[in-house]
C-alpha positions in Angstrom: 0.0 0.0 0.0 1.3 3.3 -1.3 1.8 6.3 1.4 -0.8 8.1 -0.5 -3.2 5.1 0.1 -2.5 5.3 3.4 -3.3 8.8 4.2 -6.5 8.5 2.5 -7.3 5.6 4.3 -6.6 7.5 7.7 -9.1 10.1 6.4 -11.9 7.7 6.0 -11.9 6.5 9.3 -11.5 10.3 11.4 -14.6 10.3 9.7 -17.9 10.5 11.3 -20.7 7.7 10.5 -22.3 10.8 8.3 -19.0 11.6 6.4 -18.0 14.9 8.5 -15.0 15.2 11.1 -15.2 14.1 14.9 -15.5 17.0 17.6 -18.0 19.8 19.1 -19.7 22.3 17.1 -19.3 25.9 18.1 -23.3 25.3 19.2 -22.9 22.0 20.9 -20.0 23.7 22.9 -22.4 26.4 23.6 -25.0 24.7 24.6 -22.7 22.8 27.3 -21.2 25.6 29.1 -24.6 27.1 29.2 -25.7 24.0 31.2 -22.6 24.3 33.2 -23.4 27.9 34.1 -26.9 26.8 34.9 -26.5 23.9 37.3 -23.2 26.3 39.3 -25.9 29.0 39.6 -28.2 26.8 41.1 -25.9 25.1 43.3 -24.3 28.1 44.5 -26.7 29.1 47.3 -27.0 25.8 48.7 -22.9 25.7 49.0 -23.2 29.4 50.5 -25.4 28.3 53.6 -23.7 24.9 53.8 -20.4 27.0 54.1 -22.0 29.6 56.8 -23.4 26.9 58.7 -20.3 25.1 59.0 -18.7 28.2 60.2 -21.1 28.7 62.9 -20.5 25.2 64.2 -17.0 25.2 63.8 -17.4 28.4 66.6 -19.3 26.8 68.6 -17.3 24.0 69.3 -14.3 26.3 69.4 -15.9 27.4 72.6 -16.9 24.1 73.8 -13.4 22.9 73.5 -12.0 26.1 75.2 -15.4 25.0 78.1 -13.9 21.9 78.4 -10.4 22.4 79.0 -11.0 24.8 81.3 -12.9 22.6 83.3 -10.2 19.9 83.3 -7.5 21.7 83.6 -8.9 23.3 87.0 -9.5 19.7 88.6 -5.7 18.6 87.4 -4.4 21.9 89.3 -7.5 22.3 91.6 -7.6 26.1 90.9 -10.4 28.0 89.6 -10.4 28.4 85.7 -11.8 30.6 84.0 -13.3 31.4 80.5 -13.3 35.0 79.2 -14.3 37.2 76.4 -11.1 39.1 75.6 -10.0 41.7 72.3 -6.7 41.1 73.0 -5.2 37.7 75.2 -4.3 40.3 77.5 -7.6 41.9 79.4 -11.1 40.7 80.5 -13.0 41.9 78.0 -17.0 42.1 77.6 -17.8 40.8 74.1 -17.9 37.0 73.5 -17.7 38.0 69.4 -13.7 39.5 70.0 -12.4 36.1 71.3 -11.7 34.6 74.6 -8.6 33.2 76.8 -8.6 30.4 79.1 -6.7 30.8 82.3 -6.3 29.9 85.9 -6.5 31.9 88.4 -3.5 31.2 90.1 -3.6 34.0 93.3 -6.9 33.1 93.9 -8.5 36.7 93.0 -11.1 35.8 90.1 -9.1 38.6 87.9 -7.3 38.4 85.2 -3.6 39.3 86.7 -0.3 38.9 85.8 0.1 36.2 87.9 -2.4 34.0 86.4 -1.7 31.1 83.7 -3.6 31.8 80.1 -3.7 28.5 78.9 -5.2 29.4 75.4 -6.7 32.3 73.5 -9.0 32.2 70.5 -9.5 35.3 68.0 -12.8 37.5 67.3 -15.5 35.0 65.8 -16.0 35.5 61.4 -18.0 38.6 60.4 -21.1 36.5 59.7 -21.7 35.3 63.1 -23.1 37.5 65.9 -23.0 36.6 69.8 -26.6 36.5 71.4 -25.9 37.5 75.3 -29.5 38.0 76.8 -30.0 38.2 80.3 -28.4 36.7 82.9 -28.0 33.9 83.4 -27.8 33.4 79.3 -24.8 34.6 77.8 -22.5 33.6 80.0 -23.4 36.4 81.9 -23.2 37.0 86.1 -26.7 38.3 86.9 -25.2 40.0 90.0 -22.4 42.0 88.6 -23.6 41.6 84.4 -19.8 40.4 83.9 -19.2 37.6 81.4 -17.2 34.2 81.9 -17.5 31.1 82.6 -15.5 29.7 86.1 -14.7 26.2 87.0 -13.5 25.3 90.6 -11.3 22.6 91.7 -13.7 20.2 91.3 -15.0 20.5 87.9 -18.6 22.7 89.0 -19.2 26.0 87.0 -19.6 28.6 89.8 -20.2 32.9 90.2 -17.3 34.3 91.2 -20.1 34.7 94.8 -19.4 30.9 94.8 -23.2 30.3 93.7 -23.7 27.3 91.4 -23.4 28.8 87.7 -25.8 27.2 84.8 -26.0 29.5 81.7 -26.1 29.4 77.9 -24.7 31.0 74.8 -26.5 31.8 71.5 -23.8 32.3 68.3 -26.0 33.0 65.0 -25.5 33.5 61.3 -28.9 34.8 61.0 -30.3 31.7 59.9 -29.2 29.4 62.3 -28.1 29.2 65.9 -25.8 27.2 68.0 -26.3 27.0 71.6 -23.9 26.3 74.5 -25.3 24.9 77.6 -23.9 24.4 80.9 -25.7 22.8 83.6 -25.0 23.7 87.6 -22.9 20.0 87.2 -20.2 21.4 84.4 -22.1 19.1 81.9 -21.3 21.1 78.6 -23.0 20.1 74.8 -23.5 22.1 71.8 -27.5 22.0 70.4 -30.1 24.1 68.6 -32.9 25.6 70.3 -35.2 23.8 68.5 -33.5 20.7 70.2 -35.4 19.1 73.1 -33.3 19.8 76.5 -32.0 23.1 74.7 -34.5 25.8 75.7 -32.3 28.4 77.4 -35.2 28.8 80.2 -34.6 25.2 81.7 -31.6 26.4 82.8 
C-alpha cells in the first residue's frame, strides 16, 4: 500500500458515520457551558449556607473545647479556671464576638492578673456570626455584677465568682441558624439548637 493510500485511508476512518469530522460544534459547545453555568448558579446558594453553617458550628465548638479544657484543667491543678471574652489575650473583655482566653486563676482573685496562667486564646468569631448575650443567666453572663465568663472550681462545677452554682447558655447565629452552649450547675457542657429538646435556654 502506497503512502498516498495510506493517508486517505486515515481520512476515512476520522470520519464520522455521516462523512464529516469528529468533535464539538461551536453550538454543541455552547450549549454545554450554558448548562454548566446553569447547574453552578443553582448550586451556589446551597454551597453558601452549607459554608455559613459550617462556620457557625466550627465556633461553637471552638468554645466548647476552650469549656472543656477549662474545666479539666482546674480539677488537674485544683484552681479555679476561668473562661473570658477578651479583644486582645491580655484583658477581661466584655464581648464573646472579640475572642476569649482560658486561664487559671493562680492568686486566687477571680481577675485576670499577671500572675495568672492563660492557657489558650481564640481570635474574634468571622463577620457573619453575631453573639446572642440575653440576660443573665444566658450569655454567659453574672446576673449580679452583668460580667461575662464562665468559672470552673477545683472540682469541675461552674460557679459565680459569689461561689453560687453557675448554669448558663450562649447563643452564636449567622442569622439563619443558631448554636447554643449549655452548661448545667454540674459542668455538663454540649452544643445544640434551640429547636433541640433539652436546649431551651429557660430550663436552665
Amino acid at each position: 500500500m502506497t503512502p498516498s493510500m495510506t493517508r486517505k485511508r486515515s481520512r476515512r476512518l476520522v470520519r464520522g458515520r455521516h462523512g464529516r469530522a469528529g468533535g464539538f460544534t461551536l453550538i454543541e459547545l455552547l450549549t454545554t457551558v450554558a448548562i454548566i453555568v446553569v447547574i453552578l448558579t443553582l448550586a451556589a446558594p446551597s454551597f453558601t449556607t452549607f459554608q455559613r453553617n459550617s462556620e457557625l458550628t466550627g465556633v461553637a465548638n471552638t468554645l466548647l473545647a476552650s469549656l472543656s479544657s477549662a474545666r479539666s484543667e482546674a480539677m488537674k491543678r485544683d484552681r479555679n479556671t476561668l473562661v473570658v471574652p477578651t479583644a486582645d489575650c491580655k484583658t477581661w473583655g466584655a464581648d464573646w464576638a472579640q475572642g476569649w482566653l482560658v486561664f487559671v486563676d493562680n492568686d486566687l482573685s477571680q481577675g485576670l492578673n499577671s500572675g495568672d496562667d492563660i492557657l489558650s486564646c481564640e481570635p474574634k468569631v468571622p463577620e457573619a456570626v453575631t453573639v446572642k448575650t440575653g440576660g443573665a443567666p444566658e450569655g454567659f453572663k453574672d446576673p449580679n455584677n452583668g460580667k461575662l465568663y464562665m468559672m470552673f472550681n477545683g472540682s469541675g462545677y461552674p460557679r459565680l465568682v459569689s461561689g453560687a452554682f453557675q448554669s448558663s447558655s450562649l447563643d452564636f447565629t449567622n442569622g439563619d441558624e443558631t448554636r447554643r452552649i449549655i452548661s448545667n450547675p454540674s459542668g455538663r457542657l454540649r452544643v445544640c439548637k434551640p429547636a433541640d429538646s433539652g436546649c431551651s435556654a429557660d430550663s436552665l
